[in-house]
Structure formats: C-alpha cells, structure tokens
N, C-alpha and C positions, 0 to 999 in steps of 0.2 A: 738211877732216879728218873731221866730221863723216857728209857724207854717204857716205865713205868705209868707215868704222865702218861706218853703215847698209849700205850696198851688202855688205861682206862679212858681217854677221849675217844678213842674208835669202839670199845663198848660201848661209852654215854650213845654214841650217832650211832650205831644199831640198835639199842633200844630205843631214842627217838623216833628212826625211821621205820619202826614198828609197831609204833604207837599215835605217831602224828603225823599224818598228811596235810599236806598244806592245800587247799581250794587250786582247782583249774587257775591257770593263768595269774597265780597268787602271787605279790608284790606287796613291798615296805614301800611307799610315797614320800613319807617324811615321818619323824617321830611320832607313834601312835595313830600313824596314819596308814592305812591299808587299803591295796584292791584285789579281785579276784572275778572270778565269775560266779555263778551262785553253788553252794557248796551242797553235799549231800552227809550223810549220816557219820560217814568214816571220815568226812575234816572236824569234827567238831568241837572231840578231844581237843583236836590243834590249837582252833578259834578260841576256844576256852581259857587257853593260855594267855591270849592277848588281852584279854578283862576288859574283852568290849562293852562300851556306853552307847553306841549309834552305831547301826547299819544305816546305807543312802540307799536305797535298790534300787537301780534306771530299768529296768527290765519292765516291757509295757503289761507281763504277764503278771500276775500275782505272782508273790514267791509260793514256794512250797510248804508244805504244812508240816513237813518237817524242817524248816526253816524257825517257819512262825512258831513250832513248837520249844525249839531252842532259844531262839530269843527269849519267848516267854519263861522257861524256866532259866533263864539267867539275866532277868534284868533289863536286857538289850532294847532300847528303843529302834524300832523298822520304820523307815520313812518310803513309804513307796512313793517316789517322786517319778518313776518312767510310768505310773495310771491314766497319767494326763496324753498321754500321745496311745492309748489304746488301738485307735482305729487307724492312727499311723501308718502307712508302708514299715515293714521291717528294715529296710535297707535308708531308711530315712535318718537323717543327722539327726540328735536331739533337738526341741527348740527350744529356743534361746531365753527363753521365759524358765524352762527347767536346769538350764545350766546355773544360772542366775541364780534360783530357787535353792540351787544345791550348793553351789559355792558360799551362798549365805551360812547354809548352817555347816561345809568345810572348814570355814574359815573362826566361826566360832567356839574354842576353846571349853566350854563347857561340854561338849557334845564327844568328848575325847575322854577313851581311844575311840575311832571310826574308822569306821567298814567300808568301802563305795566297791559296789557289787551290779553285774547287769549277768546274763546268762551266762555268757562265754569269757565273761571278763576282760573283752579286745574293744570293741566298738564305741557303746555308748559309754563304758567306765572309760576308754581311751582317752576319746573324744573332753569328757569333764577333765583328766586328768588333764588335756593337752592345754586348757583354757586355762586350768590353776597352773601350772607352767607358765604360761603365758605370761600372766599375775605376778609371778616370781621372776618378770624377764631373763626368762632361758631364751638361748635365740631359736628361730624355726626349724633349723639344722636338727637341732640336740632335741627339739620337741616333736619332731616327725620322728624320729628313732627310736625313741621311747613308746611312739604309738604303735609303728611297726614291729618292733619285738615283742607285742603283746596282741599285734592284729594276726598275730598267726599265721603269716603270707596271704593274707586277704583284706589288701587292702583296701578301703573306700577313700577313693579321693575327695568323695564330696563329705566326709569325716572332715579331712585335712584341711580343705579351703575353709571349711566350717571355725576349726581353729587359728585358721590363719585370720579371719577377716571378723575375728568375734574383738567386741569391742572392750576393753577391759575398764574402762568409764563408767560403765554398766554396774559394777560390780562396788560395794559399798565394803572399803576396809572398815570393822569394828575397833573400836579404840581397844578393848580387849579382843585381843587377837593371836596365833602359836606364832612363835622366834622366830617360825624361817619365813614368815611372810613380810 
C-alpha cells in the first residue's frame, strides 16, 4: 500500500513539474500571500492555481502585456506601484511613500490572494517584503536572510539599511486585517 502511495505522489510531481512552473524567484510569504519576479507565459498555468485577487508590481517598467493579458482574462487586479519611481536609478531602494502605499493594500484582506512581484523578484519585492517583516517583528538577523536568499548573491546594502531604518509608525494596521499580522 504503501509503495503504492509513493509510486502515485512521484507521478502527481512529474506531472506537476510539467505543467507548472513556479515565477523566477517564486516564494509563499504567508498564507495567500506570494512573491516572485515577474512571470512569463509558461508560469501562468502555475499562478492560476493560486486564484489570485491582487498583483503589487514594484517594477519601475510597465509589466508585460502578457502579464496584463493574464490578469485581465482572470480577474486579477495589477497595481503598478514601482511607475512612481520611473526615472529612478535602478539600483535605488524604493521610497518610502511606495512601501507605505503597498503595505496598505498587503495588509488588507480583501485584496487576498496577492502577488508582490518586481522583475527579478530579489530587490525591490525584498526590500517590501523585508518592511512587512519588520511589521511582523522578526529580528534583522532572520529579515536580512530572507532578503538575501532571494537577492541572488547581489546584494544591496542600501536595500538593507532601507529596511533596517524604515519606520514601522508609518504603517496604519487596518482593523480588518490577515492572522499573522
């Protein structure tokens, strides 16, 4: 019976992994809650599965149009929140007006399941992720680690002081709000 069990769970994850790809740099955050970097044609099966409500996009670029084309045929509200820093340096931390901006609507429940997506899925998704951490006081140990295993070994220090020195006063808990905040 048992090897049975086994025999079909390693069928199920071969057809899985030939059917769904998970997004560059793709991450669970908390329940319903996801990041990545922005996806192409062959994650979308994948995405589809999570019955996403909200993308966050930090990416200064527009997303792609087959992005926007997937959203649109499933519902999904796109928040381009990285348009605001267009003319930005690349290498520039978010600011703090867009973390702000975006943790407002991470932290709102209705907005659920949500996406937080930037290109690569290392940097500026990090960086938000590392503030909602923050939020959740994890200590700066466990919230650099988190950043780093998804910065790819490229790091930005001025990411990290960003998150270390963001003010989390700033940030308005909603009375409706998800469990782990």
């Amino acid at each position: 019976m048992i090897a049975v069990l086994v025999s079909e769970f390693f069928f199920s994850l071969s057809i899985m992994s030939q059917n769904y790809m998970p997004p560059m740099n793709f991450g669970m955050v908390e329940e319903d809650l996801y990041r990545s970097g922005q996806p192409n044609e062959l994650n979308f099966p994948f995405l589809e599965k999570l019955h996403l409500k909200t993308i966050v996009f930090l990416a200064a670029e527009d997303p792609s149009q087959a992005l926007r084309n997937f959203a649109d045929d499933h519902d999904i509200e796109v928040l381009h929140l990285g348009k605001a820093q267009a003319s930005a340096l690349t290498w520039a931390p978010l600011a703090e007006e867009t973390v702000i901006e975006a943790l407002n609507v991470v932290l709102n429940p209705e907005h659920y399941p949500l996406h937080v997506m930037c290109n690569l899925g290392s940097h500026r998704t990090g960086t938000l992720i590392g503030c909602l951490r923050k939020l959740q006081r994890w200590n700066l140990t466990s919230i650099f680690e988190e950043y780093r295993r998804h910065a790819m070994g490229k790091v930005r220090l001025l990411n990290e002081q960003f998150i270390e020195f963001f003010d989390t006063d700033l940030v308005r808990i909603p009375t409706q709000r998800p469990r782990w905040i």
